[in-house]
C-alpha positions in Angstrom: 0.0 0.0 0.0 2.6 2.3 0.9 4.8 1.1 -2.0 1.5 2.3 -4.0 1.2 5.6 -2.7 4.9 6.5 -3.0 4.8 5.6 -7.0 1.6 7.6 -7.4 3.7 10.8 -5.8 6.6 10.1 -7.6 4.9 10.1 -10.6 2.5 13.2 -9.7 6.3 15.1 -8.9 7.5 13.8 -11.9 4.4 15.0 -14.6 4.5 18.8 -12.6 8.2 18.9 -13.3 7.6 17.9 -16.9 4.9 20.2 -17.2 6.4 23.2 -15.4 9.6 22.9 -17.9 7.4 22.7 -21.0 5.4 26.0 -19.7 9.2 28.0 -18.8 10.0 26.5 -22.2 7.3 27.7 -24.0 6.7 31.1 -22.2 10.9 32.0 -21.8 11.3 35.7 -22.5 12.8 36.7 -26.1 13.9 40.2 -24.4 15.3 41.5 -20.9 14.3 44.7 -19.1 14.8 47.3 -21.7 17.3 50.2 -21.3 15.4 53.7 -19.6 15.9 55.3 -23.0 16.2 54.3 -26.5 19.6 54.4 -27.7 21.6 52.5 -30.7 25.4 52.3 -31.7 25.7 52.2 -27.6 29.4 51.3 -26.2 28.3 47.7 -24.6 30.1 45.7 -21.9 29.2 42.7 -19.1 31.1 42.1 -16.1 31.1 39.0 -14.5 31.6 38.2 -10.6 30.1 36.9 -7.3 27.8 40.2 -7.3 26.1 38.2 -10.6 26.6 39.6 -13.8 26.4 43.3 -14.8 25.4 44.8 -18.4 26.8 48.0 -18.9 25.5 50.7 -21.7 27.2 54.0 -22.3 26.8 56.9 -24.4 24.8 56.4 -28.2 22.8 57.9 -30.4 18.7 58.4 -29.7 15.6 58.2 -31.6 16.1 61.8 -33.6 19.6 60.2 -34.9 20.6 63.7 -35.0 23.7 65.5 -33.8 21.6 66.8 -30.8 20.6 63.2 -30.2 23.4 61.6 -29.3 23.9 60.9 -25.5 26.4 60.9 -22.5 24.3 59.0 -20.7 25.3 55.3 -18.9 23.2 52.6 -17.4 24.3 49.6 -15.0 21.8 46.4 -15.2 21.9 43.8 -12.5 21.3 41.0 -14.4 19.8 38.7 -11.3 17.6 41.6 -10.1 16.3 42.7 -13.6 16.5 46.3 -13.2 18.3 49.2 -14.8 19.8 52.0 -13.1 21.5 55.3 -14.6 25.0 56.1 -13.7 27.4 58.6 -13.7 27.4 60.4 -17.3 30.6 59.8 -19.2 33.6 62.9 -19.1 33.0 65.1 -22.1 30.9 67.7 -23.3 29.3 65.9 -25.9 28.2 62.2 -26.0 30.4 59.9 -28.4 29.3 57.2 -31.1 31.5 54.2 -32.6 32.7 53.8 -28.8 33.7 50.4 -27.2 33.8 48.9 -24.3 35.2 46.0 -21.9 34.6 45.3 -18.7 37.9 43.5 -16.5 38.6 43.5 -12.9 36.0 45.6 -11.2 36.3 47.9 -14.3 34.7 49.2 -17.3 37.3 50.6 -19.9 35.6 52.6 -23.0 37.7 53.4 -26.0 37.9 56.3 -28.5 34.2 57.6 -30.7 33.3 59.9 -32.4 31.6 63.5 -31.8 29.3 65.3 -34.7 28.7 68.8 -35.0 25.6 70.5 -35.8 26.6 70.2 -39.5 27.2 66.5 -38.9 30.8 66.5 -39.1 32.7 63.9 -37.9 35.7 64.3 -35.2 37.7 61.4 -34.0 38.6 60.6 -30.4 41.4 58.8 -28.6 39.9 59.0 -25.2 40.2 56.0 -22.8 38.2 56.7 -19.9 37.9 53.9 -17.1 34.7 53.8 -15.1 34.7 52.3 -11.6 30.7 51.0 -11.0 30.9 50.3 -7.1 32.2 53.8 -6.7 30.2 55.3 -10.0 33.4 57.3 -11.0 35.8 57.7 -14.0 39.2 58.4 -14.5 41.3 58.4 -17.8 43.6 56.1 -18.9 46.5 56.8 -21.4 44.9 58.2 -25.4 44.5 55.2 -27.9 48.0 56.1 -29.9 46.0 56.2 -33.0 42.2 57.6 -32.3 39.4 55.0 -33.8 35.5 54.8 -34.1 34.0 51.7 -35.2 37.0 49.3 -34.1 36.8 45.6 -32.8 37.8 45.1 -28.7 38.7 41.9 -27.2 40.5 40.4 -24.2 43.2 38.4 -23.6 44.3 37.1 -20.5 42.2 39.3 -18.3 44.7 42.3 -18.7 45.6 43.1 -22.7 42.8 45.2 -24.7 42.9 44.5 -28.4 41.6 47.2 -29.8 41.7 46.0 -34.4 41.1 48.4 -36.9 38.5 50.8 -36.9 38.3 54.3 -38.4 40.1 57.5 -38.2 40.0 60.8 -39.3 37.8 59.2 -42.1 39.7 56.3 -43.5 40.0 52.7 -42.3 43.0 51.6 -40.7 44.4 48.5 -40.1 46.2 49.2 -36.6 45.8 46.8 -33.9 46.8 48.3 -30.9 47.3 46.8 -27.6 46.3 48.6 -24.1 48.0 47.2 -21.1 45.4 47.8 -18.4 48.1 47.1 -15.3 50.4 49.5 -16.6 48.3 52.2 -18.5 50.6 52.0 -22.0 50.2 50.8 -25.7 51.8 48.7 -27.7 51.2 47.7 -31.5 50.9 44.6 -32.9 50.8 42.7 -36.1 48.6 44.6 -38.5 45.5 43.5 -39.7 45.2 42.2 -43.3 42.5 44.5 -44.7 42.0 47.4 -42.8 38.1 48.2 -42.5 35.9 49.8 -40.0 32.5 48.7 -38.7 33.5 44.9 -38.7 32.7 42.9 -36.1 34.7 40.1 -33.8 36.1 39.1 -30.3 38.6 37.0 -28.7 38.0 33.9 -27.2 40.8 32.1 -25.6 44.2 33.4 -27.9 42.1 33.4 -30.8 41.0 36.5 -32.3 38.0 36.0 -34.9 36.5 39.5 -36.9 34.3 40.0 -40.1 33.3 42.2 -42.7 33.4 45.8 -42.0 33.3 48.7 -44.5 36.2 49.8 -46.4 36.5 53.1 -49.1 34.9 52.6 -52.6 37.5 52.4 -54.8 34.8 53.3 -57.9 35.0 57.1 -59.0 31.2 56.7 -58.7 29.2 55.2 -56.3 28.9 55.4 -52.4 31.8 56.6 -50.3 32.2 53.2 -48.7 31.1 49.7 -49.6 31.2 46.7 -47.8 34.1 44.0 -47.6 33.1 40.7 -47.3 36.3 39.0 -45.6 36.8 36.5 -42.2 39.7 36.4 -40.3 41.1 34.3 -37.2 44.1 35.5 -36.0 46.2 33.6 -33.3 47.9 35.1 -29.8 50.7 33.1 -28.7 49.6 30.2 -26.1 52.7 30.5 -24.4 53.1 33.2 -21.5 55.9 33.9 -23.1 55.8 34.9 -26.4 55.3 37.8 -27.7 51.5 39.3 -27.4 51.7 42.1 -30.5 52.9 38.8 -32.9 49.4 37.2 -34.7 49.2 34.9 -37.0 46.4 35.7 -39.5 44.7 33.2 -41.2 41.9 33.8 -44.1 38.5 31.8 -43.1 35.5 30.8 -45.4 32.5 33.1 -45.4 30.3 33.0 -42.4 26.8 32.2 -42.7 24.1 35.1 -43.4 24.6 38.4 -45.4 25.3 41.3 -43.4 28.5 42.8 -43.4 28.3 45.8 -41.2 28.1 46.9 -37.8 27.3 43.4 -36.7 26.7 43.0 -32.7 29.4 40.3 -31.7 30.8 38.7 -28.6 32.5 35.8 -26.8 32.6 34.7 -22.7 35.9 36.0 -21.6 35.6 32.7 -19.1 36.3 30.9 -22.1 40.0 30.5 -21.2 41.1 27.5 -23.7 38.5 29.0 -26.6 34.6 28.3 -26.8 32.5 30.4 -29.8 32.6 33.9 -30.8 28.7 34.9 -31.5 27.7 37.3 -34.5 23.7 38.6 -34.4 21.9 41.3 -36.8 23.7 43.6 -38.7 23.4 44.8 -42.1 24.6 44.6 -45.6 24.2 48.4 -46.6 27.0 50.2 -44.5 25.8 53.8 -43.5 26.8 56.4 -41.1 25.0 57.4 -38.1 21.3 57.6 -39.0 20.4 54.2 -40.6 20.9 55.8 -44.3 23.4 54.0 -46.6 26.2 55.7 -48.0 24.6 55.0 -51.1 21.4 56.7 -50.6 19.5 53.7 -49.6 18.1 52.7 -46.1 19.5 50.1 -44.2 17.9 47.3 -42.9 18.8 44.4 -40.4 19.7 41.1 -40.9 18.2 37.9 -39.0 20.8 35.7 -38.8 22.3 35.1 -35.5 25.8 32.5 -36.3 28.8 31.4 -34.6 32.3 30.5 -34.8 33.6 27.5 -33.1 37.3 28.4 -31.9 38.4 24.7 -31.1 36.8 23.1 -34.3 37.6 26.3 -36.2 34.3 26.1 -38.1 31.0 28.1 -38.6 27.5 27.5 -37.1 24.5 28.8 -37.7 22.3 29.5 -34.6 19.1 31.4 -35.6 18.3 32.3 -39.1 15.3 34.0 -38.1 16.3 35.7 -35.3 13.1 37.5 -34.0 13.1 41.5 -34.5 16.1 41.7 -35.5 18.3 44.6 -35.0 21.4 46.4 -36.4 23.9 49.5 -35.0 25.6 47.5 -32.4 28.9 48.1 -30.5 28.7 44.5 -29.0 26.9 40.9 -28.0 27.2 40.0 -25.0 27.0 36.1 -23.4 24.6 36.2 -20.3 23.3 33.1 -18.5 19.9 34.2 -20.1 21.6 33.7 -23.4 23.2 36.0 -25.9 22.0 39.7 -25.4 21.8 42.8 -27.8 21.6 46.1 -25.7 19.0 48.5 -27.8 20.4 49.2 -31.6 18.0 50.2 -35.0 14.8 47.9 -35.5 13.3 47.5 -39.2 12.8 50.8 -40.6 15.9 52.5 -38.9 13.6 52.7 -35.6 16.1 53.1 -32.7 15.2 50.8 -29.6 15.8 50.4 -26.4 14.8 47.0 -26.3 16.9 44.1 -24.8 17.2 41.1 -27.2 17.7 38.0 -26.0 18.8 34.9 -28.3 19.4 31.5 -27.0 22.5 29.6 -28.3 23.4 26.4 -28.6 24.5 24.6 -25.7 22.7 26.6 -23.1 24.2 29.8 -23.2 
């Protein structure tokens, strides 16, 4: 009898368990708490630790995309709690876009941007400013040697700041340049191949993956830029004593999808032998600042959310129809929710301040 009764319970735990997965299965969130305003081409960063992981957002454009629209404003969300909250404003008298951001040691460190004037003019910057979220303050760290908007950052060995290609004073440039965040200095290392702007990678492990980007028409006619449709891995050296500004480049196969510009991507920096870099949205019409292709034409985002597995050095495809997709990004990020894109530019050039979530393979 008692034998019975403990089956019957058993199986009563069992069915509510299965039951209660299918419902948090089929009811899991596609977003996160959005952002207090709506802002796109945002400098993006996550720190992880035991206070739970941290989303960062700073500076960007807003929903004008004008000159007058773009922000200073940051914003800190704990990602346990759900809840945004605004920060301290970053230095400067006007807010910055092409920015990037990457989040070590109890830090955030944002590099270089761009300001426009109220003719839309472009200036260049090579500030590094370092923001400190437990005591919501910034101090500056020494000027990228060679000022960049729209560059590639990654992290190696939870110290050295890859900061690969980007553009400056209007032209792409192929300079990867290395920040030592112990000792505050630069160093340069091996160049890229193809200098570009607006391309998209990470590191994961001593592997650095980027794609794409925008590079100068070299037409008479036509738009100013175009987009390059190139993939390259380039490798760190493993031991701890070689010689961190030598990579080895190496040409890859084309990554799945179409969009070739200003693609949000991202790796977990607890990845220390090499996991997947993660590419989402993105376009294939490179533009400036206000969704408008250099050629005239509006730009519109791209679905496909991929992948590139470090360790069997291949592709993957892990959403081709990524749901409201979005485009403008300075970043991915890899939460425990899944793989997050902090507001950007919705269909029709809309900004957002939405929070998208896309689940990856294996969990993440």
């Amino acid at each position: 009898m008692k034998s019975g009764l403990v089956k019957a319970a058993l199986l009563a735990v069992l069915l509510c368990f299965l039951f209660t997965d299918k419902v948090l299965l089929a009811t899991e969130p596609a977003e996160g708490p959005p952002l207090p305003m709506a802002v796109s081409n945002n400098a993006v960063a996550i720190s992880y630790g035991d206070v739970g992981q941290r989303i960062f957002s700073f500076m960007g454009i807003g929903p004008k995309k004008t000159w007058d629209a773009v922000t200073t404003r940051a914003y800190e969300l704990n990602v346990r709690a759900g809840t945004w909250a605004e920060k301290r404003p970053v230095p400067g008298v006007a807010g910055r876009l092409g920015a990037s951001a990457v989040a070590i040691g109890g830090q955030v460190f944002i590099f270089g941007g761009y300001v426009l004037d109220d003719k839309g003019q472009e200036t260049t910057l090579g500030d590094v400013n370092v923001y400190v979220p437990f005591e919501d303050r910034y101090y500056r760290g020494k000027d990228l040697p060679v000022p960049v908007e729209d560059a590639v950052v990654g992290l190696f060995r939870e110290r050295y700041i890859y900061v690969i290609g980007g553009r400056s004073k209007g032209e792409a440039v192929g300079n990867v340049q290395v920040y030592d965040t112990l000792e505050d200095r630069w160093m340069q290392a091996t160049p890229m191949p193809t200098a570009v702007f607006g391309h998209a990678g990470a590191i994961s492990g001593d592997t650095i993956v980027y794609v794409d980007g925008a590079v100068r028409n070299p037409e008479a006619k036509g738009p100013k830029f175009v987009a390059r449709s190139e993939c390259w891995m380039g490798r760190l050296p493993r031991s701890k004593k070689g010689d961190i500004t030598k990579i080895e480049w190496t040409k890859l196969p084309a990554h799945p999808g179409t969009a070739r510009f200003r693609i949000g991507a991202g790796a977990d920096p607890r990845e220390k032998k090499g996991g997947k870099i993660y590419f989402s949205g993105g376009t294939g019409n490179p533009y400036d600042y206000n969704g408008v292709g250099y050629d005239g034409q509006t730009a519109e985002p791209s679905a496909m959310t991929f992948a590139f597995d470090v360790r069997a050095e291949k592709w993957e495809t892990v959403e081709e129809n990524t749901p409201e997709p979005t485009m403008d990004h300075r970043g991915l990020l890899v939460t425990s929710q899944g793989l997050a894109l902090v507001g950007g530019m919705e269909k029709g050039q809309r900004v957002t301040g939405k929070v998208t979530i896309v689940k990856a393979k294996g969990g993440k």
